[in-house]
N, C-alpha and C positions, 0 to 999 in steps of 0.2 A: 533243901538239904544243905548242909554248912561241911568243911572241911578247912583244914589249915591251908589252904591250896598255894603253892611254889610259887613262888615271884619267877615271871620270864622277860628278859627286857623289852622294850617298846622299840615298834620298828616305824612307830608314826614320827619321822623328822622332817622338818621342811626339804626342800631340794629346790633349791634355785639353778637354774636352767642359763646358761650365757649364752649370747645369739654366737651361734658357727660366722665366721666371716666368711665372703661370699669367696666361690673357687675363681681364681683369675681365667677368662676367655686365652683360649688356645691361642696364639701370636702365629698366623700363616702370614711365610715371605713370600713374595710375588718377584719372578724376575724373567727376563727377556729371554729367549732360546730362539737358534733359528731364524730368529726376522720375526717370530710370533711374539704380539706380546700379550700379557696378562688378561687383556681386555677381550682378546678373541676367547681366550680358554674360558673366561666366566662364562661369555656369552654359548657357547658349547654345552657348556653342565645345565646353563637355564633351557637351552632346547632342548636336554638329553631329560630332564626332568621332566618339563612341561610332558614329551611325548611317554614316558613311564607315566605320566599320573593319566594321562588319557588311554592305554593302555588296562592299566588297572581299574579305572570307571569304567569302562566297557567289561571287563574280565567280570567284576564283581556288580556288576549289576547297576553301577551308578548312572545316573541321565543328567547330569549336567555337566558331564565332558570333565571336572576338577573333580578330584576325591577330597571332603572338607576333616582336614585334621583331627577337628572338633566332634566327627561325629560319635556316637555314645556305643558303643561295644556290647553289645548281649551278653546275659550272664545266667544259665540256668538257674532257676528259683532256688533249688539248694544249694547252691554254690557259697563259699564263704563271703566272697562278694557279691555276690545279692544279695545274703544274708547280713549281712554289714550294710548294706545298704537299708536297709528297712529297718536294724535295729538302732542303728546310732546315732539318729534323730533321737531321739529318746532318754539318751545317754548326756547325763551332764557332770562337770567341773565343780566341785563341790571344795572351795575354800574355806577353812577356820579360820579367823585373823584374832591374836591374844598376844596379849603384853610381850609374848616372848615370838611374839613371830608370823609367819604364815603355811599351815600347814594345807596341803592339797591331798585330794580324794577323790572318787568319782559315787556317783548317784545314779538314779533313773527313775521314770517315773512311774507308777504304780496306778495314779487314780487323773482322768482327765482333767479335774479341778485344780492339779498343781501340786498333787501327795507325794514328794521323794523319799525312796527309800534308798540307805546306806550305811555305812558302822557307824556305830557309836565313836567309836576311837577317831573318825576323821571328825567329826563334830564337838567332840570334849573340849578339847581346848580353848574352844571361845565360850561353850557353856559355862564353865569352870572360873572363868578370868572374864567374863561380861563383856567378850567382846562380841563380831559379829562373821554369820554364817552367810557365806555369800554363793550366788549357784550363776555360771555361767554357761549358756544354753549351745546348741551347736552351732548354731545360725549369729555364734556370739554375741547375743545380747545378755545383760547381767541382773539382776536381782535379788536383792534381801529377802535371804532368808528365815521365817518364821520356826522356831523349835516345837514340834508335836508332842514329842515324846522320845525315852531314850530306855535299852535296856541294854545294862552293861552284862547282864548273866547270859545274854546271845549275842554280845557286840550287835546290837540294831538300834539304829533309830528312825527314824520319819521327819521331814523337816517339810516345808509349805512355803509354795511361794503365787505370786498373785496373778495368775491366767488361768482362762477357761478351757483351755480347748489343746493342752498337751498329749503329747501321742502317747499314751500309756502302754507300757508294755504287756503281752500275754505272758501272761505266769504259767509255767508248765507242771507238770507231776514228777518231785525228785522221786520217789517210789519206784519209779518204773525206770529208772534209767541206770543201764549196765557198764559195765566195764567194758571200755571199748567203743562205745558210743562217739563219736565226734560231738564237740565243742568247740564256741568262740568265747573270748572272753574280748570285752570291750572298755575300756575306760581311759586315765591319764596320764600314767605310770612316769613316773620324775617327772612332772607338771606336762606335759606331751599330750594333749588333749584328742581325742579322737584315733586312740591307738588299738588295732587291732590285731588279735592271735589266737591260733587256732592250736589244736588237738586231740586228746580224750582224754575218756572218763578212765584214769588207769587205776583208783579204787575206789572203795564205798567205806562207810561207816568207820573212817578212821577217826581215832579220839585225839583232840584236837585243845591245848589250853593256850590260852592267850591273857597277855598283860599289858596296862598302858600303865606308864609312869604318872598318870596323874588319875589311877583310879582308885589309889587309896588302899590298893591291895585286895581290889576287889577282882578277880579274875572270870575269863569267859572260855567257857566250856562248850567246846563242836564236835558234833558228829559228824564229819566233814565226807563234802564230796573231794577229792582227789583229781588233780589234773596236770599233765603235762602240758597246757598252755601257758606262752610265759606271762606270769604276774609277776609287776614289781611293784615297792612302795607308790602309790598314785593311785594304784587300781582299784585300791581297797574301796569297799561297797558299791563296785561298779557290777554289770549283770554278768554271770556264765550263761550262753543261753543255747540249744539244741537245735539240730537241725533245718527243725521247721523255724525256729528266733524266737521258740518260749524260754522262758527265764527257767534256768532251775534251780539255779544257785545265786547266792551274792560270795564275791570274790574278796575274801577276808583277810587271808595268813599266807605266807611263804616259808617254806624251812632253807636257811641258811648255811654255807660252809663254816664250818667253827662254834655252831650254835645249835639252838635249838628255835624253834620257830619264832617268828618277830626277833629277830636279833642277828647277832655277830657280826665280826669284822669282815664279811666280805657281804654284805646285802644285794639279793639281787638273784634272777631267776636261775635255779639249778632244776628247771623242770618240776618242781615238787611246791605248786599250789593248791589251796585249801578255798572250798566254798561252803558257806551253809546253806544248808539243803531249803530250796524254794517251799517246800511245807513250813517247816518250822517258821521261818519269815514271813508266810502269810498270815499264820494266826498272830502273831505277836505283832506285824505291823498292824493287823486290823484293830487287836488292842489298845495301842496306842494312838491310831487315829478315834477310836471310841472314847477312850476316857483318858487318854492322854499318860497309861499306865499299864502294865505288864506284869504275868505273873508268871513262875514255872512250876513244873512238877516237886513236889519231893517224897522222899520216904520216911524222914521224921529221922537220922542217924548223923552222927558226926564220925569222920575217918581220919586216923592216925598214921600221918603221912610220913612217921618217921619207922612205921614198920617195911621191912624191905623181905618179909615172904612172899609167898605168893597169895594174892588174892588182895581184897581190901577187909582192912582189920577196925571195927569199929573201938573208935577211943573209946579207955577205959576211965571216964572221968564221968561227974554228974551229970554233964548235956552230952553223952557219948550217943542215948536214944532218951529221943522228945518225948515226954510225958503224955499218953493219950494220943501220941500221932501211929500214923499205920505201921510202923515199925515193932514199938511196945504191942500193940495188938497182933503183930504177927509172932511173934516171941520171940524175938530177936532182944539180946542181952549185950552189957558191955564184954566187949574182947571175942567175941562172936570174929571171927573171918569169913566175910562174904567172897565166895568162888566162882557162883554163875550166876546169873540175872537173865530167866527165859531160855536157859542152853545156851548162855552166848559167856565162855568163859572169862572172868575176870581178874586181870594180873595186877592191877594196880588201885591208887584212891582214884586216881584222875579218869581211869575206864569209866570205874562206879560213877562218878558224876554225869558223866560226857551220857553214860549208858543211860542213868534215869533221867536227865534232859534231854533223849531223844524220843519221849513219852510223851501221853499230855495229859495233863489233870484227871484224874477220873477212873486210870486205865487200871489192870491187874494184872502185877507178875509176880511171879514166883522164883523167888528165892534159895537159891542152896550153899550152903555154909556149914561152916567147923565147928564145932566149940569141943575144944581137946581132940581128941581124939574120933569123935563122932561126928559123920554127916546128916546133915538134919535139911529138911526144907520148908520152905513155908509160902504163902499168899501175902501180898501187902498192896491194899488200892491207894494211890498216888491221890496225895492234896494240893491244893497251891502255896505258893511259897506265899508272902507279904507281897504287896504290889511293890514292883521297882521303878526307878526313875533316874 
């Protein structure tokens, strides 16, 4: 499916990070009182200590008389830290490095062999410009990154790097997950590696368009999961993941003050991020780890994005409906206004799009639309679009 689709700015900019200087050590003065001097007071808190920490190892159960600093804290299995704990190993530092710079993102991994998946947009840039894709591990070791495939019509790509034996994450069921729901989201966000945040799932099915400056005008269309966990630039194709630490989402878009999503002068988390639903990125990753190429649904119509009724208004021009594709066979006509897709009403082109890319090849919906003054409806089964790359 084609559309004139809106340029939105790009929110993929490098973000260099400057080290914090370290906070200066508190300055305690020590002086004489009394005839007492400083030396006997140290020696007081060392004995008033030593007996509180033998105190507290008998209290709490310890058997070697010292309570050891270091010991590890229990954390219920669902707890956000346990759950962080088990998922971000997994979770990697996904660098572009191209003529103009170095752009940061996050990954994870998908297949034990070394299959990461993350957006397209944090990878473009070195695709684009020959440069290279570098992936930094938790356990920080580094390695080049191999290109699998890339589809800018879901912002996804798959990159590859050379070990056997990565912790793959479980992919969940975005289908079944409500509003309301708790979620983590884990990734890099302004090159911050290992950063994690919590919240929910505070909507479903919102349509979702995205643009990179260097895609040529090519834009990507989400039927986004919704969250109030904070995402910022870095995060992007890092995991949203549930309860139990399955994936359900990859963490895509933010919407901005001043803006509209990936963009504006004030970048940066207002609560309102966007993930694509872990269905849709499994078949299109599996895609492109198969043949290195990706397809999507369409209906065979072009949409005229400069109508501002309600609905989406198929262009009135020669390529407004594909000759022979399921649109023409459903009778749908130039200047036809598309209003529901399935019961699901539709206000705008950008719905229509997001709506039939949240389908997959093959399926059948029904149609209801204007033409003049008449409501009419119709069936039209979904083809795939041209492989992308």
């Amino acid at each position: 499916m084609t559309s004139d689709e809106p340029q939105t700015p790009s929110s993929q900019t490098p973000w260099w990070i400057s080290e914090s200087q370290p906070i200066p050590a508190p300055a305690y003065a020590y002086r004489q009182r009394g005839g007492v001097t400083w030396y006997l007071a140290l020696a007081m808190a060392l004995l008033a200590g030593f007996v509180g920490a033998l105190i507290g190892s008998n209290r709490f159960g310890g058997n070697s008389g010292l309570v050891s600093v270091s010991r590890n804290i229990e954390r219920a299995p669902n707890s956000v830290a346990a759950i962080a704990a088990r998922v971000s190993p997994s979770v990697v530092e996904v660098d572009s490095n191209s003529s103009q710079g170095q752009d940061t993102g996050t990954g994870f991994f998908i297949q034990s062999n070394g299959y990461i998946l993350t957006n397209n947009h944090v990878v473009e840039p070195a695709v684009l410009s020959n440069g290279k894709i570098t992936v930094k591990l938790a356990n920080n070791r580094t390695y080049t990154a191999t290109l699998i495939g890339r589809d800018t019509a879901y912002d996804l790509a798959v990159i590859k790097i050379p070990v056997t034996d990565a912790p793959a994450l479980t992919l969940g069921d975005s289908d079944k997950v409500q509003v309301g729901d708790p979620v983590i989201a884990i990734g890099s966000p302004l090159g911050l590696a290992g950063t994690v945040t919590s919240g929910i799932i505070s909507a479903k099915n919102r349509p979702v368009t995205t643009s990179s400056e260097n895609q040529a005008g090519e834009n990507s269309f989400i039927n986004a999961l919704q969250t109030d966990a904070a995402i910022n630039p870095g995060n992007s194709g890092g995991p949203l993941v549930d309860i139990n630490g399955a994936v359900i989402g990859v963490n895509s878009a933010i919407a901005s003050l001043g803006s509209n999503v990936f963009g504006g002068s004030q970048p940066g988390s207002i609560g309102l991020g966007f993930a694509i639903p872990i269905n849709q990125a499994r078949i299109t990753s599996e895609q492109l780890i198969k043949t290195g190429h990706s397809t999507f649904p369409i209906v065979g119509m072009s949409l005229d994005n400069r109508y501002t009724g309600g609905g989406a208004r198929v262009a009135d021009t020669a390529t407004g409906v594909l000759s022979g594709g399921p649109a023409e066979k459903a009778g749908i006509k130039r200047g036809d206004i598309i209003i529901e897709v399935d019961g699901k009403p539709i206000n705008t082109a950008d719905e229509m799009v997001v709506t039939i890319r949240s389908h997959q090849v093959g399926d059948t919906i029904t149609l209801k639309f204007m033409r003049g003054k008449n409501v009419m409806t119709a069936k039209a089964t979904l083809v795939a679009s041209k492989a992308t790359n």
